[in-house]
N, CA, C and O atoms as a GROMACS GRO file, in nm:
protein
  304
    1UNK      N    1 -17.727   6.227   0.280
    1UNK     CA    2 -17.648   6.316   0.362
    1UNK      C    3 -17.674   6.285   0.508
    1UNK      O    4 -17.705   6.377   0.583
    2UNK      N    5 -17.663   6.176   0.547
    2UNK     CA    6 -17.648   6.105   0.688
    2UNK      C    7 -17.545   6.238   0.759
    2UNK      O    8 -17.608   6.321   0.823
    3UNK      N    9 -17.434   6.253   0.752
    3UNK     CA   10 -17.360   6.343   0.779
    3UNK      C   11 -17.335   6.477   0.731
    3UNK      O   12 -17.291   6.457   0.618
    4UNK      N   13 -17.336   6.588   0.748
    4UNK     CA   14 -17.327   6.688   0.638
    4UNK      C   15 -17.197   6.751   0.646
    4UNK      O   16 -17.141   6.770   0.754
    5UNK      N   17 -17.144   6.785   0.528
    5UNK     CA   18 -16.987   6.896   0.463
    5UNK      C   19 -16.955   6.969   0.565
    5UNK      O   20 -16.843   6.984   0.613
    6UNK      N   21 -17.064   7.019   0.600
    6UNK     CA   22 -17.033   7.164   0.688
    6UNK      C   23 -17.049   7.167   0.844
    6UNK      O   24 -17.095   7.059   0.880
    7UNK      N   25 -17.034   7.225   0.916
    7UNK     CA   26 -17.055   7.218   1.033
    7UNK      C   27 -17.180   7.254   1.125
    7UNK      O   28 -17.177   7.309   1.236
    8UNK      N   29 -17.305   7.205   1.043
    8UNK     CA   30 -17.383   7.242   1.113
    8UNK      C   31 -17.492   7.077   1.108
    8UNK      O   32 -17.561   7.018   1.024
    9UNK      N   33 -17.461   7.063   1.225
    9UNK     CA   34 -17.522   6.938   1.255
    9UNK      C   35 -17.694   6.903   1.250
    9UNK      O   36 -17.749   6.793   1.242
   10UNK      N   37 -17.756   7.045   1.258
   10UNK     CA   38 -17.888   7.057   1.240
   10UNK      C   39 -17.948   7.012   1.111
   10UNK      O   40 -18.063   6.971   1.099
   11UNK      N   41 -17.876   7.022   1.031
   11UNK     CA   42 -17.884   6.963   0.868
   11UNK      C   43 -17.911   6.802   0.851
   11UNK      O   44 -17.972   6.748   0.758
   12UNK      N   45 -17.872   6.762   0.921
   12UNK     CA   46 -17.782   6.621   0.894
   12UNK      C   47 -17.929   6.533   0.949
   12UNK      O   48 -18.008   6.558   1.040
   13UNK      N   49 -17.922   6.430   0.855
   13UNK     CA   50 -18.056   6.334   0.881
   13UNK      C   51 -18.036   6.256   1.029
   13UNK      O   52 -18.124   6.181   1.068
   14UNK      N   53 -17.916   6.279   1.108
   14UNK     CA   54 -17.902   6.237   1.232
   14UNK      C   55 -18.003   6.255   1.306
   14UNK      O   56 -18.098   6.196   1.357
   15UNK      N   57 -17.938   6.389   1.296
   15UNK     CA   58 -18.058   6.540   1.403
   15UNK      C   59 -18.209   6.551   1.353
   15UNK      O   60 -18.288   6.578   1.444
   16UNK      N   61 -18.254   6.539   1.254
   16UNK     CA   62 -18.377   6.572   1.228
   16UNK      C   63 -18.452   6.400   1.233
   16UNK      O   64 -18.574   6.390   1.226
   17UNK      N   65 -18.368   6.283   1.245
   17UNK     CA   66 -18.435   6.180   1.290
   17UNK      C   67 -18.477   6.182   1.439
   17UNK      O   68 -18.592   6.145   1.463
   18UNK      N   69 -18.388   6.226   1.552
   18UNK     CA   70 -18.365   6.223   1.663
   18UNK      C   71 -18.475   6.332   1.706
   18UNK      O   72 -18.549   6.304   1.800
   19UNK      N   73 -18.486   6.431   1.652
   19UNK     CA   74 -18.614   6.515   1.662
   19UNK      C   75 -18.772   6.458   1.651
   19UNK      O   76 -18.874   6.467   1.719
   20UNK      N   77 -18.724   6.383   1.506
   20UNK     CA   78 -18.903   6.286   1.473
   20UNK      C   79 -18.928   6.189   1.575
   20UNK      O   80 -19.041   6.181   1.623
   21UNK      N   81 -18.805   6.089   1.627
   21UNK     CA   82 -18.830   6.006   1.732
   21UNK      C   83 -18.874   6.091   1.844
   21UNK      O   84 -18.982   6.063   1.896
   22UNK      N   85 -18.807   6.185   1.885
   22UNK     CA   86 -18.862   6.295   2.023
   22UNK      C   87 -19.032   6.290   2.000
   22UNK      O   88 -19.113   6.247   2.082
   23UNK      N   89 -19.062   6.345   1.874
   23UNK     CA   90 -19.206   6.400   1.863
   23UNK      C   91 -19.280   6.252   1.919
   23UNK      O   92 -19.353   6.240   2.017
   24UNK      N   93 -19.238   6.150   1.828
   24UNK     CA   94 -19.319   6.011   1.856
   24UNK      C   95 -19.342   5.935   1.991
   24UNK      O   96 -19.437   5.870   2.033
   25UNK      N   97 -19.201   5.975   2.050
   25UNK     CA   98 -19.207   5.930   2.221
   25UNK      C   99 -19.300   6.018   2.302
   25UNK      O  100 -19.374   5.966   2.386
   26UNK      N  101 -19.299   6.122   2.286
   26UNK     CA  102 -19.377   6.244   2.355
   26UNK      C  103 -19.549   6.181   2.356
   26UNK      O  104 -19.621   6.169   2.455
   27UNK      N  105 -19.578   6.153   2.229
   27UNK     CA  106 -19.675   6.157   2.230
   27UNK      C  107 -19.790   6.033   2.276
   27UNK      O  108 -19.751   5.916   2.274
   28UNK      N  109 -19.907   6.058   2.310
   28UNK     CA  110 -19.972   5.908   2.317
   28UNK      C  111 -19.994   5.828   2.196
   28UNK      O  112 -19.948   5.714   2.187
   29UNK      N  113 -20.081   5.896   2.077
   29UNK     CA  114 -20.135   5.841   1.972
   29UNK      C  115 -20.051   5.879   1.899
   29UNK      O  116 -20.002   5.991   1.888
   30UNK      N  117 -20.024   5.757   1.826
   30UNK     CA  118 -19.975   5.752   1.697
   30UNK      C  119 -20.008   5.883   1.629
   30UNK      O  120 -20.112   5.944   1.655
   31UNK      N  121 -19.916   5.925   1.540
   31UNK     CA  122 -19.872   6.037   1.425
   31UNK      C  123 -19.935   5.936   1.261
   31UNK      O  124 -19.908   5.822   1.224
   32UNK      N  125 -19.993   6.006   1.220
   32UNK     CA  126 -20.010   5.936   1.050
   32UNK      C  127 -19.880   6.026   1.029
   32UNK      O  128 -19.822   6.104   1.103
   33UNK      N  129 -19.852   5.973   0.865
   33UNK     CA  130 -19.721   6.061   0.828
   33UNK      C  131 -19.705   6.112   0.781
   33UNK      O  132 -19.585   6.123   0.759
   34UNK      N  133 -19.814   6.225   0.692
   34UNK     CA  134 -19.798   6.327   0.708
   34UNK      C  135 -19.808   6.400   0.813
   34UNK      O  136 -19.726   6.490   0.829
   35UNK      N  137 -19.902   6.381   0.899
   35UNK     CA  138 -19.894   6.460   0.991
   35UNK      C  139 -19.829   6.513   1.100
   35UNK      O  140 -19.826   6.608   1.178
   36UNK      N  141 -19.762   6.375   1.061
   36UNK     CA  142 -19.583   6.392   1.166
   36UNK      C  143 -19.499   6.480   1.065
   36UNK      O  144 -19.406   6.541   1.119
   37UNK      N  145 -19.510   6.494   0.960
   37UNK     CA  146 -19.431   6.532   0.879
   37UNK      C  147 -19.439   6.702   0.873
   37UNK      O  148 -19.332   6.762   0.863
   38UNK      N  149 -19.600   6.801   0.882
   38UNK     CA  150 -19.596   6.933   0.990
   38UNK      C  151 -19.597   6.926   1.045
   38UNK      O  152 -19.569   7.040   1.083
   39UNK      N  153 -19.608   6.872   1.124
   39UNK     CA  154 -19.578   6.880   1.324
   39UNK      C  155 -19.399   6.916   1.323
   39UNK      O  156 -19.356   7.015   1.382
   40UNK      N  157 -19.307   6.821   1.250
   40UNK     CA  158 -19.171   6.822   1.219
   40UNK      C  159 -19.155   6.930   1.162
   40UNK      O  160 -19.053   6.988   1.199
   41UNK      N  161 -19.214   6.984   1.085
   41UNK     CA  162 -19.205   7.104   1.005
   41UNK      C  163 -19.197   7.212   1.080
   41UNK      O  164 -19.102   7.287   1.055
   42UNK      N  165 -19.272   7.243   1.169
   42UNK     CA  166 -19.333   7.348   1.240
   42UNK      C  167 -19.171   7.388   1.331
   42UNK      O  168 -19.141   7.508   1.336
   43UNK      N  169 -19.094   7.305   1.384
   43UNK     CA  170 -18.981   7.333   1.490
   43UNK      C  171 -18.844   7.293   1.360
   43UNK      O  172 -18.733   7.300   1.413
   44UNK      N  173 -18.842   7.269   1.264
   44UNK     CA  174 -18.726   7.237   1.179
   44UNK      C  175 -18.707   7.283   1.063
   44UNK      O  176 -18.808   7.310   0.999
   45UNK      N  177 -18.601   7.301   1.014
   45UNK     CA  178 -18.665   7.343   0.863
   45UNK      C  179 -18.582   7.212   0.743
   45UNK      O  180 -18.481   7.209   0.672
   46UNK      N  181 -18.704   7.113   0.782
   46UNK     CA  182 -18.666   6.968   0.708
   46UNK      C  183 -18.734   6.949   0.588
   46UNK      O  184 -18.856   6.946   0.602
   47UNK      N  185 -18.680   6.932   0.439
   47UNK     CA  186 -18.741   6.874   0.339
   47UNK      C  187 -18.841   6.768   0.323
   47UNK      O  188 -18.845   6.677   0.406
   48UNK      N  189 -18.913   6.773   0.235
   48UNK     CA  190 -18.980   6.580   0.261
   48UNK      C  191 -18.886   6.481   0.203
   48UNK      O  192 -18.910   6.362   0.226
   49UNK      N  193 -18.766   6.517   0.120
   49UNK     CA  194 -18.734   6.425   0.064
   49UNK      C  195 -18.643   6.382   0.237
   49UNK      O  196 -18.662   6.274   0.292
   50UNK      N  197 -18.533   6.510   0.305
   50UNK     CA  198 -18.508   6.449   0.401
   50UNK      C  199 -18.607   6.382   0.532
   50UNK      O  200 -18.561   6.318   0.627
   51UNK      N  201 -18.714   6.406   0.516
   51UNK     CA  202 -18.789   6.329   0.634
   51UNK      C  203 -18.836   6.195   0.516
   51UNK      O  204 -18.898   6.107   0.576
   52UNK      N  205 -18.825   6.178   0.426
   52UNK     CA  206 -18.857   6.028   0.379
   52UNK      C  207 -18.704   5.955   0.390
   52UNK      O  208 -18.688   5.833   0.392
   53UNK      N  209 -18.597   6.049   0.397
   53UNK     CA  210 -18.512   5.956   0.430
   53UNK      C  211 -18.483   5.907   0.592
   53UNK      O  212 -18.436   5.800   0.632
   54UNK      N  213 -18.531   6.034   0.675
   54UNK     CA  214 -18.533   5.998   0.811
   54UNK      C  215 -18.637   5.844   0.861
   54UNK      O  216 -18.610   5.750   0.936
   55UNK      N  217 -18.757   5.875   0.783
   55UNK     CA  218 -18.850   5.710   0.844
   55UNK      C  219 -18.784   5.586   0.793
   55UNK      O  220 -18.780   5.472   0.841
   56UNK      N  221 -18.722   5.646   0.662
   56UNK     CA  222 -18.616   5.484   0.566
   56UNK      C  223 -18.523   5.456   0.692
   56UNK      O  224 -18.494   5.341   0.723
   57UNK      N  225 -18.468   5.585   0.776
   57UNK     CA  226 -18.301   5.504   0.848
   57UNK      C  227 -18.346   5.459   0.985
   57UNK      O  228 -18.276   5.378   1.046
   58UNK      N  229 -18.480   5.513   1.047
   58UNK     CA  230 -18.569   5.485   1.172
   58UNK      C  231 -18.612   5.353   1.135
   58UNK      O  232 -18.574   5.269   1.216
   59UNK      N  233 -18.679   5.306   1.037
   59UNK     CA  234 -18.704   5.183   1.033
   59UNK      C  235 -18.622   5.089   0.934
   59UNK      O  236 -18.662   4.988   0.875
   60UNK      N  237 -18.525   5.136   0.934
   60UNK     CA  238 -18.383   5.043   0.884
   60UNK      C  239 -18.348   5.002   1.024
   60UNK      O  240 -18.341   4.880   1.029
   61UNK      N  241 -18.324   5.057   1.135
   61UNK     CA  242 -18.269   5.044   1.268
   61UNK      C  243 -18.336   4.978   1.362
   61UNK      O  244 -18.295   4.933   1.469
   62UNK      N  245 -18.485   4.975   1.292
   62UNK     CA  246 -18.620   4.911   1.380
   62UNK      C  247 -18.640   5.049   1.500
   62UNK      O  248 -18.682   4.997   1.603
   63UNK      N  249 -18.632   5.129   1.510
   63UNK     CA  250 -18.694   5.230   1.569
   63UNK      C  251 -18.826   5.291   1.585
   63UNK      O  252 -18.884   5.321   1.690
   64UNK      N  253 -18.864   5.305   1.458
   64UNK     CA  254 -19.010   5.293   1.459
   64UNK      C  255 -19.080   5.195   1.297
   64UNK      O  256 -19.011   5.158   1.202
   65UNK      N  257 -19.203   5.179   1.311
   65UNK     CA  258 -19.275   5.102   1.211
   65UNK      C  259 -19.411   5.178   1.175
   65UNK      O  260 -19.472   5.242   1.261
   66UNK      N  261 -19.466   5.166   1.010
   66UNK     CA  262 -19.550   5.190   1.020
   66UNK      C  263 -19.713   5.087   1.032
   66UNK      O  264 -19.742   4.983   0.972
   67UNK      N  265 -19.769   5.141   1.100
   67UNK     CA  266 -19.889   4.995   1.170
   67UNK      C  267 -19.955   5.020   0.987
   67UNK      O  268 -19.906   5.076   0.889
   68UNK      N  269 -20.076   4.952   1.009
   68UNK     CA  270 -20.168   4.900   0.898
   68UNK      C  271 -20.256   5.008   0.905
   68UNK      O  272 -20.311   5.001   0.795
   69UNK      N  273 -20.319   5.130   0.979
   69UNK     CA  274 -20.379   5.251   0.947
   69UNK      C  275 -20.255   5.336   0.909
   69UNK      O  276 -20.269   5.454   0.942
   70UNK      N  277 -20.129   5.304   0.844
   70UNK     CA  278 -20.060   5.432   0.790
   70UNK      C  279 -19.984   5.539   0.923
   70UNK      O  280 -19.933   5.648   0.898
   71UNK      N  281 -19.992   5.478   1.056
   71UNK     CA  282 -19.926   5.552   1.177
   71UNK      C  283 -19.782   5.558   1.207
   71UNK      O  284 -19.740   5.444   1.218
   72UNK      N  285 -19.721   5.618   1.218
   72UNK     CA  286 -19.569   5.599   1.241
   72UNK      C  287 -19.601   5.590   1.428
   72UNK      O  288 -19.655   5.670   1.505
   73UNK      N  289 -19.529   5.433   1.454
   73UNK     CA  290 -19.522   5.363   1.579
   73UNK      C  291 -19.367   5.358   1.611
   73UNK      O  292 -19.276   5.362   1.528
   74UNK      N  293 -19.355   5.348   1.750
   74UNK     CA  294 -19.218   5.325   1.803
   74UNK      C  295 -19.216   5.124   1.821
   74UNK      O  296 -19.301   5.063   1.885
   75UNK      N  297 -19.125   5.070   1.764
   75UNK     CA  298 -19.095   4.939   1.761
   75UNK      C  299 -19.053   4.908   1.926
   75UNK      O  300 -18.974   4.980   1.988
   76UNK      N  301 -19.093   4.838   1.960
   76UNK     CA  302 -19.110   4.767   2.110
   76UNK      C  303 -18.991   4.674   2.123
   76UNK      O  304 -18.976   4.606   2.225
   0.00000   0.00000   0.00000
């Protein structure tokens, strides 16, 4: 559901990617992923299945990567 039926755009794996990238730019240190995953929780009300599809379309796009300790990184 890249796009959603209805008119509420907050739903839509667009918006709740564009939110996870916000959290990741904001910050200095790397996010592990769960822990990005309540931190996301805390301001959204996002599934895990939709935040496992949000890191699949972030790093389909090369947006972010995850390093070798398990961190969700922004791709350079």
């Amino acid at each position: 559901m890249l796009l959603p039926d209805e008119i509420k755009p907050e739903t839509s794996i667009y918006y709740y990617a564009a939110m996870l990238l916000k959290k990741v730019k904001q910050s200095i240190e790397p996010f592990e992923i769960v822990e990005l995953y309540y931190i996301l929780k805390e301001t959204t009300d996002i599934s895990l299945k939709n935040y496992a599809y949000c890191l699949d379309w972030l790093y389909l796009i090369d947006a972010v990567k995850i390093n070798e300790e398990g961190s969700v990184v922004l791709c350079t």
